[in-house]
C-alpha positions in Angstrom: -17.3 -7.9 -18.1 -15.2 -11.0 -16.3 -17.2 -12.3 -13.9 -15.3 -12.3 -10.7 -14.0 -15.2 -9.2 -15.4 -16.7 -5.8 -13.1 -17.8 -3.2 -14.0 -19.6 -0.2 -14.8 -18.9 3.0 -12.2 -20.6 4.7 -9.3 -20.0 2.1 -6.3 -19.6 4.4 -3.0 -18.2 4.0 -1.4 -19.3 7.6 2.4 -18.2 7.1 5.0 -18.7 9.7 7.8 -16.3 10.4 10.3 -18.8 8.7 8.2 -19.2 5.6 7.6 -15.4 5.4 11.6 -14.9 5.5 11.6 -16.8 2.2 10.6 -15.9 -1.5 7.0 -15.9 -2.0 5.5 -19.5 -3.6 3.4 -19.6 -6.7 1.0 -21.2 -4.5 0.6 -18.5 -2.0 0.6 -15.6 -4.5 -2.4 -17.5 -6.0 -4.5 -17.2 -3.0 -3.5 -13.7 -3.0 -4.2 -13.2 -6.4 -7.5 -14.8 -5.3 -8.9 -12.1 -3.3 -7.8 -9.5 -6.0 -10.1 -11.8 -8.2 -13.2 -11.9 -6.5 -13.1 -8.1 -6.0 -12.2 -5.9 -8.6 -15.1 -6.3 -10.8 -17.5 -6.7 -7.7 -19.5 -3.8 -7.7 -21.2 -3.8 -3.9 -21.2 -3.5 -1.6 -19.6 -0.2 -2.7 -18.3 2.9 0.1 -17.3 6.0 -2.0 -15.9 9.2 -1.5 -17.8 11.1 -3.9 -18.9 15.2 -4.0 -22.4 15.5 -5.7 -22.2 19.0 -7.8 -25.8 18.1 -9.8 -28.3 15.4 -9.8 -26.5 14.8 -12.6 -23.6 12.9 -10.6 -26.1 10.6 -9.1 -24.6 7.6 -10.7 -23.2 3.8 -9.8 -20.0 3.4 -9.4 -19.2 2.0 -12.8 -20.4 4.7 -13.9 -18.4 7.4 -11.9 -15.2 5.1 -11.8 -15.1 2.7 -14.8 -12.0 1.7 -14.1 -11.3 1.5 -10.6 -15.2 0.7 -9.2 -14.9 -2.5 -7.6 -13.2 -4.1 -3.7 -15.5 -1.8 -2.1 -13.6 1.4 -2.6 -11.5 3.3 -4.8 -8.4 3.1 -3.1 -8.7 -0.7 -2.3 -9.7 -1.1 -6.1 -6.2 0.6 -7.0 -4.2 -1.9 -4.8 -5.9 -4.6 -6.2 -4.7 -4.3 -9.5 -1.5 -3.2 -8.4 -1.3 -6.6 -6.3 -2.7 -8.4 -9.8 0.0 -6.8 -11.7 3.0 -7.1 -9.7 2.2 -10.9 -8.9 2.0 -11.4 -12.7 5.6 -10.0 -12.9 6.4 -12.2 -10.3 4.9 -15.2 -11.4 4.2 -15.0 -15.2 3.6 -18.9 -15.9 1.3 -19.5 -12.9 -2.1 -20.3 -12.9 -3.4 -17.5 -11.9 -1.5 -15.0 -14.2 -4.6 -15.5 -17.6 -6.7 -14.5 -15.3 -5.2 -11.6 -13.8 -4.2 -9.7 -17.0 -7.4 -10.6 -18.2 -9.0 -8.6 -15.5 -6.6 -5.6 -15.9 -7.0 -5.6 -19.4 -10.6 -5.6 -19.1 -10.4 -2.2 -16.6 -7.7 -0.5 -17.7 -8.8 0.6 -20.9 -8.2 3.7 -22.5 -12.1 4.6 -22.7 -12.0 3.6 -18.6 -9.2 5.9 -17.8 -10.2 8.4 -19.3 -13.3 8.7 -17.5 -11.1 8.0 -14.3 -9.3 11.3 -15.4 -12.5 13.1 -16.1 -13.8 12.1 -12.7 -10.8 13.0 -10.8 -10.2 16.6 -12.3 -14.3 17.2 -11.9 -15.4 20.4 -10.0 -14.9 19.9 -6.0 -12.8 16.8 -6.0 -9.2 18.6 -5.5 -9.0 16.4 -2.0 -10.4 13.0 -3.6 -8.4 9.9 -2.5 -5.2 12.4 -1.1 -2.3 10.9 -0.8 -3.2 7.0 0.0 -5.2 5.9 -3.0 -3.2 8.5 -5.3 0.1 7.6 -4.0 -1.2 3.8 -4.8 -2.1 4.4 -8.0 1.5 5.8 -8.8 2.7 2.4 -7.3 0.6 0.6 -10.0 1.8 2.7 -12.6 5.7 1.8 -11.6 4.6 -2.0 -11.4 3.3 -1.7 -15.3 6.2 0.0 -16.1 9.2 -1.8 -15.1 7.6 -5.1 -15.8 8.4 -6.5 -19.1 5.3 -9.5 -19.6 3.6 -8.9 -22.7 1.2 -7.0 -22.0 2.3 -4.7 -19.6 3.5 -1.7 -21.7 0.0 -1.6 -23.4 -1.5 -1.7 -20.2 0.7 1.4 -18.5 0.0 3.3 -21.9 -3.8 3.0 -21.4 -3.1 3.9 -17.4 -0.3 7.2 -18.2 -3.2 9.8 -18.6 -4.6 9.3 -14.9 -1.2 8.7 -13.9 0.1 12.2 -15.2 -3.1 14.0 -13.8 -2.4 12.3 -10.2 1.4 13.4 -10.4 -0.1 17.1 -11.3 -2.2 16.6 -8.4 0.2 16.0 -6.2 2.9 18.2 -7.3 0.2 21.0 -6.5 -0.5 19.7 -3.3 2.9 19.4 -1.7 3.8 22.6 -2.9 0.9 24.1 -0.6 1.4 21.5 2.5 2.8 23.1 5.2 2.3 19.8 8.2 2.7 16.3 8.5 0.0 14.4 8.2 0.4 12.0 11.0 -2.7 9.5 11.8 -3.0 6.1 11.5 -5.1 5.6 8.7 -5.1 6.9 4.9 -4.4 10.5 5.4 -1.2 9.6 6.8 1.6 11.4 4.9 4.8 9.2 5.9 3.3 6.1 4.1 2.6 7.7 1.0 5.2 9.8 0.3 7.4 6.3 0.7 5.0 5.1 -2.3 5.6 8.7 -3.9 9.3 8.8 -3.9 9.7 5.0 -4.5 7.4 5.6 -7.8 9.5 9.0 -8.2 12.6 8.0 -8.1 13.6 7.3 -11.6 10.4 8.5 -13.0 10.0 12.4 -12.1 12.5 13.8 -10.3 10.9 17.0 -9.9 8.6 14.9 -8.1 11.2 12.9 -6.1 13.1 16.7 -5.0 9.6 17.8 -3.6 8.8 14.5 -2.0 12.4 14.4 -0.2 12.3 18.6 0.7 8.3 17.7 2.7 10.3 14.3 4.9 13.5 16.0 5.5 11.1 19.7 6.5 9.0 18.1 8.4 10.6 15.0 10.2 14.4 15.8 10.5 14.5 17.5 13.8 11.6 14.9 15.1 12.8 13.2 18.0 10.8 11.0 20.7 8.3 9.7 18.9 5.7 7.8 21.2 5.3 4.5 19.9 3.8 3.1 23.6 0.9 4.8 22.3 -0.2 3.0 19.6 -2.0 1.9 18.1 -5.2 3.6 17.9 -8.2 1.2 17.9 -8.6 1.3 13.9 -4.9 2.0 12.9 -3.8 -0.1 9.9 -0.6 2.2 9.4 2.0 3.0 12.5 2.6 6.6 12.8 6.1 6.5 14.4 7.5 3.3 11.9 6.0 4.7 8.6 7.8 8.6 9.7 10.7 5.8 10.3 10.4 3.9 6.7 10.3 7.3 4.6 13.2 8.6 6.7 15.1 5.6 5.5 14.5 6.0 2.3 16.4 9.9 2.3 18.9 9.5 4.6 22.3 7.5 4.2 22.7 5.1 6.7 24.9 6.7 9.4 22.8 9.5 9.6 19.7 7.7 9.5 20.8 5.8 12.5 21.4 8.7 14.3 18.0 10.5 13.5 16.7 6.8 15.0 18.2 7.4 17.9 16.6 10.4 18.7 13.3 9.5 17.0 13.2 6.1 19.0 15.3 6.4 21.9 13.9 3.2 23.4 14.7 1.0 20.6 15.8 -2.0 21.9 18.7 -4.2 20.8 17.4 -7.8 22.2 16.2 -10.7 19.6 12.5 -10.5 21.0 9.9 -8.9 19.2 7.7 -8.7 22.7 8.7 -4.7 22.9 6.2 -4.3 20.4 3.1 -6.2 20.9 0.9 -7.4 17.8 -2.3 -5.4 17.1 -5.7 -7.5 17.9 -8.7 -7.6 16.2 -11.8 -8.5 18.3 -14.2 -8.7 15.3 -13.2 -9.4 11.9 -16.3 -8.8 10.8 -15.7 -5.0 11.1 -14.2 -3.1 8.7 -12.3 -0.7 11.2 -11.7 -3.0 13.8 -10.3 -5.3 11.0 -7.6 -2.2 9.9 -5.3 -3.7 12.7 -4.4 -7.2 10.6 -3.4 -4.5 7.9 -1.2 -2.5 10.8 0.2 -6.0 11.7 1.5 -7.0 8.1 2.5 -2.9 7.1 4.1 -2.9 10.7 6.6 -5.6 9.6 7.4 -4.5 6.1 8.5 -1.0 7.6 10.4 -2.6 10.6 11.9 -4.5 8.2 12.3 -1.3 6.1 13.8 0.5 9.0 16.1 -2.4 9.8 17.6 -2.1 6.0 17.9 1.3 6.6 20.2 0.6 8.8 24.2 0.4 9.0 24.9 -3.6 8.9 26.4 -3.5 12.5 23.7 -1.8 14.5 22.5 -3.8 17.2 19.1 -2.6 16.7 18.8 -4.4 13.7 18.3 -7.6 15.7 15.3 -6.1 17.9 13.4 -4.7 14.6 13.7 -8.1 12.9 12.7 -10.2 15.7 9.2 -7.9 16.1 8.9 -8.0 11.7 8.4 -11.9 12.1 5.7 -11.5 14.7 3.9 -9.1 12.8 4.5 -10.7 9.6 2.9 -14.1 10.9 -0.3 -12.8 12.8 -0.7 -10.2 9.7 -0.2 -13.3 7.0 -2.3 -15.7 9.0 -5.5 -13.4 8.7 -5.6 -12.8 5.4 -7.8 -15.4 4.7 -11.1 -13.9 2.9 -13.4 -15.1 5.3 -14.9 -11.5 6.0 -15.2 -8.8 2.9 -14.1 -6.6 5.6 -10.8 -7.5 5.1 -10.8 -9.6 2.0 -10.8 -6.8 -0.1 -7.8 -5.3 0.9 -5.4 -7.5 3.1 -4.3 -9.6 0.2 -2.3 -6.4 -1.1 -0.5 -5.6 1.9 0.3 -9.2 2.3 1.6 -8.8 -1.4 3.5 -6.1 -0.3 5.5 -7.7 2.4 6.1 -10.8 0.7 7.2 -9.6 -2.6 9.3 -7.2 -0.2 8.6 -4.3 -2.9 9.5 -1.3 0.1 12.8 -2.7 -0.1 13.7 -3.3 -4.0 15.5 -0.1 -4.1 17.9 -0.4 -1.4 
């Protein structure tokens, strides 16, 4: 086993709005690629989600998970190889990059997966990591294969078993779910099913017909959705501008501007982003109280999402960008891997925004 790489305390990734509008630096995708570093062969402090059938299951988490055991959870394990393998695409020379594929290559083995697929398809575990850390795994899975370093296409080999049984999984599911899952946290169908289809699309398009059928059955007819509400006091997704993002992603734009104007009739067209205020974190120290530096940076890739989705000329366009580059500078500016709480986790959302991956397909 690699041992992990420690980072310190004070490592800081302060980006300003005008940075943020520009490509990501080799630099800054190392600090990112940092975090991922330190935490996906760190065992514990471990949190999982796990159905005890026998005594038999009473195991440690490298035991249960070989693969994906590490960042604390399952799901945060996921998107920390995904955020090691996409900024290895991106930045295939830099520093960083040995290290990174050495990590993956040392979990994603086909000996680890296959225990990963063993483990998801045990007895009890229909509902285990549904849709968030499933719909992230696809996400890694697309990341291995559409990237063309060397090793990549023996790495997404090793990973296609779990990624077949998750599609299976999910396939199943949607066929049966008959509501919108709309909370602020990992249940939350809107986000996922925009990592779904985006993995989809291209890939399965059974998948990518059932995907579009749930958004356009359940959100279509949506209208006033109230945003003055959130967020809730451990959100790290936005209810209303995730619905938003995935409706963007099925609709053409003329129509989709429309739908917005129902869905968010209060929209604004100034070039502040004061309409929607930042989320705050009173203590980073804690892990839910910390989920809103995660809203702040997933609130700006899907305003900026929205925004895309958008015909060029829509005044809106100015309002949704102008609140993006607010989010995106108090979301960037905390991941900094002071507290595990958020180290663990922030530095793929940040990799998210800043590689602008929600938007690749537009």
């Amino acid at each position: 086993m690699i041992r992990p790489i420690r980072i310190s305390a004070l490592l800081t990734v302060a980006l300003s709005s005008s940075v943020w509008a520009q490509r990501l630096d080799a630099p800054t995708a190392g600090r990112f690629a940092a975090l991922a570093l330190a935490c996906v062969q760190q065992e514990y402090p471990n949190k999982i989600s796990h159905v005890l059938n026998s005594a038999d299951d009473v195991k440690a988490p490298h035991e249960l998970t070989p693969a994906f055991y590490g960042c604390y959870d399952w799901h945060s394990s996921v998107h920390g190889h995904w955020l090691l393998a996409r900024l290895v695409r991106e930045f295939p020379s830099a520093p960083f990059a040995s290290d990174a594929v050495a990590a993956l290559k040392a979990n994603l083995t086909p000996a680890h997966i296959a225990g990963e697929v063993a483990y998801l398809n045990g007895t009890g575990r229909e509902t285990f990591e549904r849709p968030y850390g499933l719909a992230w795994l696809l996400q890694l899975a697309a990341e291995l294969r559409e990237s063309h370093t060397p090793d990549a296409a023996a790495l997404s080999s090793a990973l296609a078993p779990l990624e077949a049984a998750v599609v299976a999984r999910l396939k199943a599911w949607l066929a049966k779910l008959a509501y919108p899952i709309r909370e602020g946290e990992h249940a939350q169908t809107g986000f996922a099913f925009g990592l779904i289809l985006d993995y989809a699309r291209g890939t399965d398009s059974a998948l990518a017909a059932l995907v579009v059928a749930k958004v356009r059955e359940f959100h279509l007819k949506d209208q006033g959705c109230p945003i003055n509400y959130e967020p809730s006091g451990q959100d790290f997704l936005s209810p209303c501008l995730a619905e938003a993002d995935v409706m963007r992603r099925v609709l053409p734009p003329d129509e989709f501007a429309a739908w917005l104007t129902r869905f968010l009739p209060r929209l604004p067209t100034t070039t502040s982003g004061a309409w929607l205020p930042i989320g705050v974190v009173t203590d980073k120290t804690d892990g839910k109280l910390a989920h809103l530096d995660g809203l702040n940076l997933s609130r700006a890739w899907m305003l900026q999402g929205i925004a895309a989705g958008l015909p060029p000329g829509d005044p809106r366009r100015r309002a949704l960008l102008a609140a993006a580059r607010t989010h995106a500078a108090s979301g960037l500016a905390a991941v900094t891997g002071e507290h595990y709480a958020g180290g663990h986790w922030l530095g793929s959302f940040a990799t998210y925004l800043t590689t602008r991956r929600g938007l690749r397909r537009l």
